[in-house]
C-alpha positions as CSV (number, residue, x, y, z in Angstrom):
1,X,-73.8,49.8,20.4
2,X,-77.3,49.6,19.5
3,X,-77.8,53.2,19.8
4,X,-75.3,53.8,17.2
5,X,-77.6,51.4,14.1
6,X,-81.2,51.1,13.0
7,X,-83.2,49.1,15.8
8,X,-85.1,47.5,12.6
9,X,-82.2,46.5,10.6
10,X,-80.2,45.3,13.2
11,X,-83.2,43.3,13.9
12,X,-83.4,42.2,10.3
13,X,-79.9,41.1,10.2
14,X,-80.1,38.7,13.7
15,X,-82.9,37.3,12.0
16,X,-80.9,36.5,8.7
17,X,-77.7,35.4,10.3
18,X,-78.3,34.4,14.0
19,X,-81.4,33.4,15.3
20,X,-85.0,33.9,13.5
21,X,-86.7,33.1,16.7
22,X,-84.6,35.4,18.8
23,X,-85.4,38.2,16.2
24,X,-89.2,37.3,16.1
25,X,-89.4,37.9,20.2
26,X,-87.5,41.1,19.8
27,X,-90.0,42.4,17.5
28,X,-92.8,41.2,19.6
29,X,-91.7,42.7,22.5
30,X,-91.2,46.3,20.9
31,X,-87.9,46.2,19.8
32,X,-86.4,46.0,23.2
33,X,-83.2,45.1,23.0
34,X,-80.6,44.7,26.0
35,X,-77.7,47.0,25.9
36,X,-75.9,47.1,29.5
37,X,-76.4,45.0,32.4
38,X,-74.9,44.7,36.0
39,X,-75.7,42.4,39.3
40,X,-79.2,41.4,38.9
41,X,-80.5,43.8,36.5
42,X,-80.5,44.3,32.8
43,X,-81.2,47.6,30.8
44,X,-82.7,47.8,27.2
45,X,-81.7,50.8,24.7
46,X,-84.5,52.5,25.8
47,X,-82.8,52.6,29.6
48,X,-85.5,50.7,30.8
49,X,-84.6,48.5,33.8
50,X,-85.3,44.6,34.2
51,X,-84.6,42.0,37.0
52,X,-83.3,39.4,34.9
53,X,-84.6,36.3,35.7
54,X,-83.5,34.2,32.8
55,X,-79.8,34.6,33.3
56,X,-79.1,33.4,29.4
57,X,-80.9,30.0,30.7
58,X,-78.5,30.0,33.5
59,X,-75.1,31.4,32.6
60,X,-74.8,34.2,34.7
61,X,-75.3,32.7,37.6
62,X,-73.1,35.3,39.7
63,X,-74.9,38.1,38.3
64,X,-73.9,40.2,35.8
65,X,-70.2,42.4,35.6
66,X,-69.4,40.3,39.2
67,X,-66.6,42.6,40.4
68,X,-64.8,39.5,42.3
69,X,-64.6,37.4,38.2
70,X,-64.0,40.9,36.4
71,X,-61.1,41.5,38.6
72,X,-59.6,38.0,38.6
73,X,-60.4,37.9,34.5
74,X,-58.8,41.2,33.7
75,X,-55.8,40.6,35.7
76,X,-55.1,37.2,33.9
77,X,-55.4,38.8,30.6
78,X,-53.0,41.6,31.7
79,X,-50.2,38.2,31.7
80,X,-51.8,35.3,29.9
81,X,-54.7,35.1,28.1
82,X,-54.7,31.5,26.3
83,X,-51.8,28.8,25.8
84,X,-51.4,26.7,22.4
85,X,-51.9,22.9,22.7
86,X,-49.7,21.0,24.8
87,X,-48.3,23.6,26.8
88,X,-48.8,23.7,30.9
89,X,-51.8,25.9,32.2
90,X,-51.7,26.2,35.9
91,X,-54.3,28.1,35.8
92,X,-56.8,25.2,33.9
93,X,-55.3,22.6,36.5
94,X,-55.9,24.6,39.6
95,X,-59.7,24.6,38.0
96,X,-59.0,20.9,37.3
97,X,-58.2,20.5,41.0
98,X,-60.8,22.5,42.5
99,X,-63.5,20.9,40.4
100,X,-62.8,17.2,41.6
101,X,-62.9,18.4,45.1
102,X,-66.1,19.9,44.4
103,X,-67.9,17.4,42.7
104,X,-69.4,14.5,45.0
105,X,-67.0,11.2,44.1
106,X,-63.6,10.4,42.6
107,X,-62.9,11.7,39.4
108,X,-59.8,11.0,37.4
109,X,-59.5,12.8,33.8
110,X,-61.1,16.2,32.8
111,X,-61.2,17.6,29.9
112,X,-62.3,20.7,28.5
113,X,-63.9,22.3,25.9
114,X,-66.0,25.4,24.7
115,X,-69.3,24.6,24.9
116,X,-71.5,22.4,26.6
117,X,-72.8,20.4,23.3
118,X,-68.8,20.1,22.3
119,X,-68.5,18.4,25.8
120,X,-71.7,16.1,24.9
121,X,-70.2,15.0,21.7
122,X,-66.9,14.1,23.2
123,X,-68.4,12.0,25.3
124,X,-70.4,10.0,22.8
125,X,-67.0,9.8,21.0
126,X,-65.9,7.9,24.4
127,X,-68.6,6.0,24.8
128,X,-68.8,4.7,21.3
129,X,-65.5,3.5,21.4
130,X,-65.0,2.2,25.0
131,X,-68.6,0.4,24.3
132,X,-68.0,-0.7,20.9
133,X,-69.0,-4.3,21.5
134,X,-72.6,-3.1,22.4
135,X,-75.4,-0.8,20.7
136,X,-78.3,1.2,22.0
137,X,-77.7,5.0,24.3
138,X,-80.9,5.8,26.1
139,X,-81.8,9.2,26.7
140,X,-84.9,10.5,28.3
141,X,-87.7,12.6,26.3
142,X,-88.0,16.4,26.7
143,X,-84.0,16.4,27.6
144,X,-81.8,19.4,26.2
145,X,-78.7,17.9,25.6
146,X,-77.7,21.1,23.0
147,X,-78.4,21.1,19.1
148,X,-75.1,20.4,17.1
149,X,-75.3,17.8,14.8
150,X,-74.3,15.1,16.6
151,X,-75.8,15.9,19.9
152,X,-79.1,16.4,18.2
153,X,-79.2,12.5,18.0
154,X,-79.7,12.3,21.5
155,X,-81.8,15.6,22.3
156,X,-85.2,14.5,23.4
157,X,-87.2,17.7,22.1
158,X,-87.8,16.0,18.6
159,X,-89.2,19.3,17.3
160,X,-85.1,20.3,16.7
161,X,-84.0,17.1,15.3
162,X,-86.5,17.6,12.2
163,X,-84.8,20.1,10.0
164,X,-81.4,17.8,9.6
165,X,-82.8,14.7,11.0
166,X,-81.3,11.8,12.6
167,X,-77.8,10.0,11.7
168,X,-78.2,7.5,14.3
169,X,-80.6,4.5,14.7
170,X,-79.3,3.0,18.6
171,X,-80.9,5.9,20.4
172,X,-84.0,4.9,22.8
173,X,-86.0,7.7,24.1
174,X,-88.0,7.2,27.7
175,X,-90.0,9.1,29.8
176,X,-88.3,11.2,32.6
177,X,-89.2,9.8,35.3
178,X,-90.6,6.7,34.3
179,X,-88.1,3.7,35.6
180,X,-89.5,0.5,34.3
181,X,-89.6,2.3,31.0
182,X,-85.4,3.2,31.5
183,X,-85.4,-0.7,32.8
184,X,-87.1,-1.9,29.3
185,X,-85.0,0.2,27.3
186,X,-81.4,-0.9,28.8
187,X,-82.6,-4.4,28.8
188,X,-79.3,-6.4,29.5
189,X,-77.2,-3.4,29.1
190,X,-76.1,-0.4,26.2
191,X,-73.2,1.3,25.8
192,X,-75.0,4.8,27.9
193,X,-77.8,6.5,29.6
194,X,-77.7,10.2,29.0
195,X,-79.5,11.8,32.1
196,X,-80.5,15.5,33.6
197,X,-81.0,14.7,37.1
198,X,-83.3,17.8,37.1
199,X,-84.8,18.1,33.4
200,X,-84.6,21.1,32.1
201,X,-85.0,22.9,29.1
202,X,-88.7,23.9,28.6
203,X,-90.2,20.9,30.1
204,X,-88.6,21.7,33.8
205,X,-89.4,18.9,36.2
206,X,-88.1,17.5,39.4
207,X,-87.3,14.1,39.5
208,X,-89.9,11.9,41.6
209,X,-88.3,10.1,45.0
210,X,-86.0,7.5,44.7
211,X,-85.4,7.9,40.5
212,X,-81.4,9.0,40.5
213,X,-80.8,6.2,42.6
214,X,-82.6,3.8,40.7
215,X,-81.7,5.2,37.5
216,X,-77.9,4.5,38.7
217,X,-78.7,0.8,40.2
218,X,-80.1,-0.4,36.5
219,X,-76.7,1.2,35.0
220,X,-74.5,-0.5,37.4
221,X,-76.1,-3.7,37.5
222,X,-75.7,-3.7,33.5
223,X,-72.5,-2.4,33.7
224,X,-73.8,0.5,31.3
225,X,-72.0,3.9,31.4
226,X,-74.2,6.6,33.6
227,X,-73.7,10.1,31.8
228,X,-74.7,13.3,34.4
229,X,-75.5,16.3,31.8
230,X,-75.3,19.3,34.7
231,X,-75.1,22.2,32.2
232,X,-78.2,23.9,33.3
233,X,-78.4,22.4,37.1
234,X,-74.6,23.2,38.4
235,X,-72.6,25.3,41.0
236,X,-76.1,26.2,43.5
237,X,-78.6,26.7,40.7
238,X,-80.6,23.9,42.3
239,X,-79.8,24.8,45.6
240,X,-77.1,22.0,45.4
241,X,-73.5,22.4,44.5
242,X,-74.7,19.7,41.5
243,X,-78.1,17.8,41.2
244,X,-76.4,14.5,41.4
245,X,-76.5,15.5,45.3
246,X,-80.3,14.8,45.3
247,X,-79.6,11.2,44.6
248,X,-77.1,10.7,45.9
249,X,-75.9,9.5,43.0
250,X,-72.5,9.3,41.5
251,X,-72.1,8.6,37.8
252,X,-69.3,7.7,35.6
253,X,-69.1,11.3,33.5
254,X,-70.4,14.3,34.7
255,X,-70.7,17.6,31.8
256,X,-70.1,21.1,33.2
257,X,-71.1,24.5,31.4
258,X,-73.0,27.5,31.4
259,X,-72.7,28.7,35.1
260,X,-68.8,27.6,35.7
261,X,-67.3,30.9,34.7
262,X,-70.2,33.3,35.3
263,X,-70.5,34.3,31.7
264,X,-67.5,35.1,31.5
265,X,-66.1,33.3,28.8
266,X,-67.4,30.0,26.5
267,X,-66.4,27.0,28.9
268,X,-67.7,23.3,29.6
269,X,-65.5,20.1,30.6
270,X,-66.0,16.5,31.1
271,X,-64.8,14.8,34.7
272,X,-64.5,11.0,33.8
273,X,-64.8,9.0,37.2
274,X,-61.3,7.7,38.4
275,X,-62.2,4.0,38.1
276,X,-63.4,4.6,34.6
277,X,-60.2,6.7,33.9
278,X,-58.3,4.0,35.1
279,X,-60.1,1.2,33.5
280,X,-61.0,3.1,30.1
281,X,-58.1,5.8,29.5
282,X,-59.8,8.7,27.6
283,X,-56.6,9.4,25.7
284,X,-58.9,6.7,23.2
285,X,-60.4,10.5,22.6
286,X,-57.3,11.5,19.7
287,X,-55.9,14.9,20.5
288,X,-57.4,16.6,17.3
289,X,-60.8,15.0,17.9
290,X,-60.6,17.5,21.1
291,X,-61.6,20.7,22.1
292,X,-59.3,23.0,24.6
293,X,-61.7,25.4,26.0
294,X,-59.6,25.4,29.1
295,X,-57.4,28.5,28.4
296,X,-56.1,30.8,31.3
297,X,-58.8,33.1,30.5
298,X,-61.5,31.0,31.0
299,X,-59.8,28.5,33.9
300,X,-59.3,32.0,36.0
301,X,-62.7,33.1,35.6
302,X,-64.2,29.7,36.7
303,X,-62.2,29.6,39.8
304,X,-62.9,32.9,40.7
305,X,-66.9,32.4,40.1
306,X,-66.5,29.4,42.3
307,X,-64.9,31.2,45.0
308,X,-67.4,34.3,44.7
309,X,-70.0,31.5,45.5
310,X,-68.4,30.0,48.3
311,X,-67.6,33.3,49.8
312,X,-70.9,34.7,49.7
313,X,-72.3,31.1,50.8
314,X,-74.8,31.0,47.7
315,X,-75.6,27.9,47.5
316,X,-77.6,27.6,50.7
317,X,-78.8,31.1,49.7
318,X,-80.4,29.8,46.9
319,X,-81.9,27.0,49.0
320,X,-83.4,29.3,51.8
321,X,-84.5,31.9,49.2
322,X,-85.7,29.2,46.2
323,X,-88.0,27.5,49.0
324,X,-89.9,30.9,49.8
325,X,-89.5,32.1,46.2
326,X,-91.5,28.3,45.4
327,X,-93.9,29.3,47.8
328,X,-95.2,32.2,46.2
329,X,-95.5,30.7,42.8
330,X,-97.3,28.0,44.0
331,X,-99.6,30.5,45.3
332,X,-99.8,32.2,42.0
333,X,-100.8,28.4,40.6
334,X,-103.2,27.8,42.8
335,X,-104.4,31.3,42.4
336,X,-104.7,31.1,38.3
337,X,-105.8,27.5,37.8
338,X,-106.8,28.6,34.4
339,X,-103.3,30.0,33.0
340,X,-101.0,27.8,35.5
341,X,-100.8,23.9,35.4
342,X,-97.9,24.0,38.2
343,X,-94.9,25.5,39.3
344,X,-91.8,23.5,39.6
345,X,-89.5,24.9,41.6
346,X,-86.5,23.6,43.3
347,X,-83.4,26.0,44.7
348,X,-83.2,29.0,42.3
349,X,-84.4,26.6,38.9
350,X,-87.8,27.8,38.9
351,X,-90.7,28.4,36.6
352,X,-94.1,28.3,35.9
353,X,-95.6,25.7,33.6
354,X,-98.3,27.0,31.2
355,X,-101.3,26.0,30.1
356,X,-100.7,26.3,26.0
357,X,-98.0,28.7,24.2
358,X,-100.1,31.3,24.0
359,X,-100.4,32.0,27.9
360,X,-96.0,32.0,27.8
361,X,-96.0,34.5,25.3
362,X,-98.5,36.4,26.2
363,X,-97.0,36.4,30.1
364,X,-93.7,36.9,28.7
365,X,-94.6,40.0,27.2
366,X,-97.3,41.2,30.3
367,X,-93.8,40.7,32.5
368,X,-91.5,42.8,29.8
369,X,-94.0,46.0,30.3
370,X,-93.5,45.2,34.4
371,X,-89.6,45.1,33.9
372,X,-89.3,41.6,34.4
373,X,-86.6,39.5,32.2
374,X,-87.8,35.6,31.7
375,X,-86.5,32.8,30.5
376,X,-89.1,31.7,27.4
377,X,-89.2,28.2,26.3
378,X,-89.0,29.1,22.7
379,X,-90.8,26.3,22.1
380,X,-94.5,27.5,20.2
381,X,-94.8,23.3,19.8
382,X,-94.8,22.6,23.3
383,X,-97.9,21.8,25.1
384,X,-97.2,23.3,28.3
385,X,-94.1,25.1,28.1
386,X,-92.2,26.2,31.3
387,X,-92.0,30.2,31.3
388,X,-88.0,29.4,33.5
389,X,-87.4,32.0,36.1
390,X,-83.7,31.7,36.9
391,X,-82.1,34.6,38.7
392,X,-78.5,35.3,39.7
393,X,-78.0,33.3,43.0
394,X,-77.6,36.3,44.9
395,X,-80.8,37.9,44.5
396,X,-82.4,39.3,47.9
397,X,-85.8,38.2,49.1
398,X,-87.1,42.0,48.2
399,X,-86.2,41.5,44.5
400,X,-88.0,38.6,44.5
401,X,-91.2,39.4,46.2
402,X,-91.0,42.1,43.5
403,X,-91.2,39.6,41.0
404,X,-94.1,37.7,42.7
405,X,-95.9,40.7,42.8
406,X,-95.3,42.0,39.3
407,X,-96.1,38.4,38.2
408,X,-99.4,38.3,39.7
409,X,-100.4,41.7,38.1
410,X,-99.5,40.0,34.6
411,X,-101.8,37.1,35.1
412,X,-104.5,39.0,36.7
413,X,-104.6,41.0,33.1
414,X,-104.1,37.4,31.1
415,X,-107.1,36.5,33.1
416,X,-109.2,39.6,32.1
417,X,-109.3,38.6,28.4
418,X,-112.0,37.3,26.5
419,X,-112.0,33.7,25.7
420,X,-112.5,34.3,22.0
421,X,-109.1,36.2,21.8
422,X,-107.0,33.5,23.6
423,X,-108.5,31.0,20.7
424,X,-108.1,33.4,18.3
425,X,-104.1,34.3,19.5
426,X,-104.0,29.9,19.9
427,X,-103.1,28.9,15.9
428,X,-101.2,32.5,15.8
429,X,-99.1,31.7,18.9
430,X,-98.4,28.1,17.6
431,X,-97.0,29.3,14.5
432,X,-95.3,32.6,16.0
433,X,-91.4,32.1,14.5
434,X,-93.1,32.0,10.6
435,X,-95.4,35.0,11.1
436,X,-95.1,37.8,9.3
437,X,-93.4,41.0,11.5
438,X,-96.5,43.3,11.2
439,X,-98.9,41.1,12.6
440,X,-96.4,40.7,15.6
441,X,-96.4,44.5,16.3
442,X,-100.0,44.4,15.7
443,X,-100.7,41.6,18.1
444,X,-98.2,43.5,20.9
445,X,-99.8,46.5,20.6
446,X,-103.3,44.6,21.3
447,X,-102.1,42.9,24.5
């Protein structure tokens, strides 16, 4: 498709209708623009090959064009794509039955929806009304928790919330990590506490020993309603089935997304724990205040992305190969002190976690030249923005030893540049989504 328009104008018109940032990255890294992809690898229009290692932040978590979901998804199309409201969908409740064996504790109700920020505002519709006799949600800073309006209200990377602000005044923000601050903050109980148990976003961190389980004590001892967001941290992306595992910790919702289908098709759903299905019915969610993102289409292609990572036993994969994978970015940290302030890493959510904007983008586009496809914050505000590695789970050791070493020639050039420039590039960097297009290609074609 893109060979058939003008690289510039369609350029022009994702910056005018889609994203501006998205656009402004293209442009920075010479117009190179993906165009077919397939297992682990991505190809731009030029045919140039990548390793991609940002996965959409995640989503194709099975690689890309998986034969095992392609064959499942086309065959369901061929009888039954999607079903109106109301109308049974074995398909969505063989997912529905699958998932709450999967998932560590009892689950009663699930319900489904598009997209992973639909899912989080259904679930501050629930918790609104089954906790209407109390005020406060507390969600921790630097939490992605996606960027629709309501949502935005509880999304800890403040930098979003600024061009529509806020429409609620109960939301507490607390460090990740920090448990006498979450103790402060609940006090004698609210109506929720929104948590990633592995943060993510551009501020990945891991959470310190013991935290999920304390977080969980304060909520049950206040009888406040524990929300699991596992959009980015589900189905072996952590080296876990879920995060929660590292607790263990078992909370009273739990949001699904991204990975569940393996990009297949727009999908995210909401398991409410039995007891609070039982004591709390969800039906206090109306039926036109719902999404139903659970068609046949999409139900198939979860289950057969499920079953493509059982089969192929990924999820202790990602384990084995995310510890050695750690290893060697910890070596590249410790290597480049300067560039690198650490590198979290646990199962296949990886990253390195930069010293200053500048040093992502200018990595980002080092690895782009090397054939290397990250995951960039794109976040210029952030003071040490994570540069997220996340491959498809089945990615062989060789692969990423290649990316090691292709990594470690990027930094070693980073490292060769004059101070001046990196302060010069600094204020330019910081302010990179409202600079002009020229002086992006100029900059590129000085790195």
């Amino acid at each position: 498709m893109t060979s058939q328009i003008s690289l510039p104008k369609l350029l022009d018109q994702c910056e005018q209708h889609w994203s501006a940032s998205a656009a402004k990255l293209y442009r920075i890294s010479q117009n190179s623009v993906e165009q077919e992809a397939d297992g682990i690898h991505v190809y731009d229009h030029r045919g140039q090959k990548f390793i991609d290692c940002a996965c959409s932040y995640g989503v194709f978590i099975v690689g890309h064009r998986n034969p095992a979901v392609q064959q499942a998804a086309v065959g369901q199309l061929k009888t039954l794509a999607w079903t109106p409201t109301g109308f049974i969908n074995p398909a969505q409740q063989a997912l529905t039955d699958k998932l709450k064996a999967l998932v560590p504790g009892a689950w009663g109700d699930v319900h489904y929806m598009v997209s992973g920020a639909e899912a989080i505002e259904q679930t501050l519709r629930y918790v609104l009304k089954v906790k209407a006799d109390r005020k406060g949600i507390v969600v921790m800073l630097d939490s992605y928790h996606g960027k629709t309006l309501a949502a935005m209200n509880i999304l800890g990377q403040h930098q979003h919330q600024n061009t529509y602000g806020k429409i609620a005044d109960e939301v507490k923000f607390v460090p990740y990590g920090d448990v006498e601050a979450l103790r402060a903050a609940v006090g004698d109980g609210v109506r929720a506490v929104y948590l990633e148990p592995i943060l993510g976003g551009a501020h990945l961190r891991l959470p310190p020993a013991g935290y999920l389980k304390q977080v969980e004590a304060i909520c049950k001892s206040t009888d406040t309603l524990l929300v699991a967001d596992e959009i980015q941290t589900a189905f072996g992306r952590c080296g876990r089935w879920f995060a929660i595992e590292y607790g263990p910790i078992t909370p009273d919702m739990i949001i699904l997304s991204k990975g569940l289908t393996g990009g297949y098709a727009s999908i995210a759903c909401v398991l409410y724990s039995e007891k609070l299905s039982q004591t709390h019915p969800t039906d206090v969610i109306e039926p036109d205040q719902r999404s139903h993102g659970g068609h046949p289409f999409a139900s198939t292609a979860g289950l057969a992305a499920i079953q493509f990572i059982e089969d192929q036993h990924l999820v202790e994969q990602a384990d084995r190969h995310g510890r050695q994978f750690g290893e060697g970015l910890q070596r590249l940290a410790a290597k480049y002190p300067q560039i690198i302030e650490d590198a979290p890493a646990i199962g296949l959510m990886t990253g390195l976690r930069l010293r200053g904007a500048v040093y992502e983008a200018l990595l980002s586009m080092q690895l782009g030249k090397r054939g290397i496809h990250a995951g960039n914050s794109m976040n210029e505000k952030a003071a040490n923005p994570v540069l997220r590695l996340y491959p498809p789970l089945q990615i062989d050791l060789a692969s990423l030893d290649h990316v090691l070493a292709m990594l470690d020639e990027s930094l070693a050039q980073i490292a060769k540049m004059p101070p001046l420039v990196i302060r010069l590039l600094k204020p330019l960097i910081h302010h990179l989504y409202k600079a002009p297009n020229d002086l992006l290609r100029w900059v590129e074609a000085k790195n």
